[in-house]
C-alpha positions as CSV (number, residue, x, y, z in Angstrom):
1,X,-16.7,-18.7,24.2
2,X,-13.7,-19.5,21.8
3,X,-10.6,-18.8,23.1
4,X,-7.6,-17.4,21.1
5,X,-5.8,-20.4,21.9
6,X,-8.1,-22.5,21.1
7,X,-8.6,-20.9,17.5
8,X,-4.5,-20.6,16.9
9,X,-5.2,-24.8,17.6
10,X,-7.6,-24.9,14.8
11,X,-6.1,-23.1,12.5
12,X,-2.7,-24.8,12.8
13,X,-0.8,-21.7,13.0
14,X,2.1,-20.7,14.4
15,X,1.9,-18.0,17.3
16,X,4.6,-15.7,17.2
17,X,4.2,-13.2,20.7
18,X,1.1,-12.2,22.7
19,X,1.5,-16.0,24.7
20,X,-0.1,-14.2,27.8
21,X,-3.1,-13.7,26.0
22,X,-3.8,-17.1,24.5
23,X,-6.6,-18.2,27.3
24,X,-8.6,-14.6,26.5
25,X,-11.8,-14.9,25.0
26,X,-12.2,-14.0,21.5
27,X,-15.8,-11.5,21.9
28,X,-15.8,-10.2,18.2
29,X,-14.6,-10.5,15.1
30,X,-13.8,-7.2,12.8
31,X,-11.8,-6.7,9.4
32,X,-10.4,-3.6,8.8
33,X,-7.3,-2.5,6.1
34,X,-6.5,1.0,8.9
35,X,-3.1,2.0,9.6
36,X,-4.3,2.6,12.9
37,X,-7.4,1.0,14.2
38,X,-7.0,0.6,17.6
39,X,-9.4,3.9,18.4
40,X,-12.4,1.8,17.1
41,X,-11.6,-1.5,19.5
42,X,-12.2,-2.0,22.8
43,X,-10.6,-5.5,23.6
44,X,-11.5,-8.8,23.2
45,X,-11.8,-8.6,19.0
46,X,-9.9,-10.6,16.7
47,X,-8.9,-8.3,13.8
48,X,-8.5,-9.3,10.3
49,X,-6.7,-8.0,7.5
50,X,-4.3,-8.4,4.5
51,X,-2.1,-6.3,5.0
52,X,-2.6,-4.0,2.3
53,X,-1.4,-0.9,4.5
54,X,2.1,-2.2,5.3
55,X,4.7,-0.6,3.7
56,X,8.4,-0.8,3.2
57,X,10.2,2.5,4.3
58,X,10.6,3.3,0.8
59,X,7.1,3.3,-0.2
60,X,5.9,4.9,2.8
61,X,8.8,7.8,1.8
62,X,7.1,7.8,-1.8
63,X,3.5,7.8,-0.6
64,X,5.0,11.4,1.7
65,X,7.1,13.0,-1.8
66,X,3.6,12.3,-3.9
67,X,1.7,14.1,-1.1
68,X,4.5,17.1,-0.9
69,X,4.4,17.2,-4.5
70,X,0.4,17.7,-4.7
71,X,0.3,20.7,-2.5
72,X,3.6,21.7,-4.3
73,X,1.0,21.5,-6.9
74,X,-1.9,23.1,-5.3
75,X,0.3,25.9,-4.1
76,X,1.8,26.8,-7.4
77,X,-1.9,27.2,-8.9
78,X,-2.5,30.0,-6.2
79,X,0.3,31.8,-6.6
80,X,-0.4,31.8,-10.5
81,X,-4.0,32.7,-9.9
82,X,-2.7,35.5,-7.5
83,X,0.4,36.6,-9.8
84,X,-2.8,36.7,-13.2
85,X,-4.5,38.9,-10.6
86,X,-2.1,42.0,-9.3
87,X,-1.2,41.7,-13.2
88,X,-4.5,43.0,-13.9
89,X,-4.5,45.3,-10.9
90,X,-1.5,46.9,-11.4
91,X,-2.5,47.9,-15.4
């Protein structure tokens, strides 16, 4: 079974932490573009990705004002709909 050593050799690149794990079998191979997807492994997988879901600190803030600004949203169309109601009631 390939080692992760042995396919850090191959590749010719540069480790850069996780030494105590170079002589551990690699069992499986998965790709995945999750923030978080450590709930889906069990150990033993090489993961893959590009990265797309790292963020600077500024993007991630802008990523949270666009959500805050769509419920903003959301909420302000309620309270009209609501408001266009009782304004019918109340006639």
């Amino acid at each position: 079974m390939l080692t992760v050593r042995e396919l850090v050799d191959g590749l010719g690149v540069r480790l850069l932490a996780g030494e105590e794990g170079l002589d551990l079998p690699v069992r499986w191979v998965h790709i995945s573009e999750l923030a978080d997807p450590t709930p889906w492994l069990s150990g033993g997988e090489l993961l893959l990705s590009t990265g797309l879901q790292l963020h600077t600190a500024e993007q991630q803030r802008i990523r949270q004002l666009e959500l805050e600004n769509q419920q903003l949203r959301q909420d302000v169309t309620i309270l009209k709909k609501a408001s266009a109601f009782f304004a019918r009631e109340m006639k």
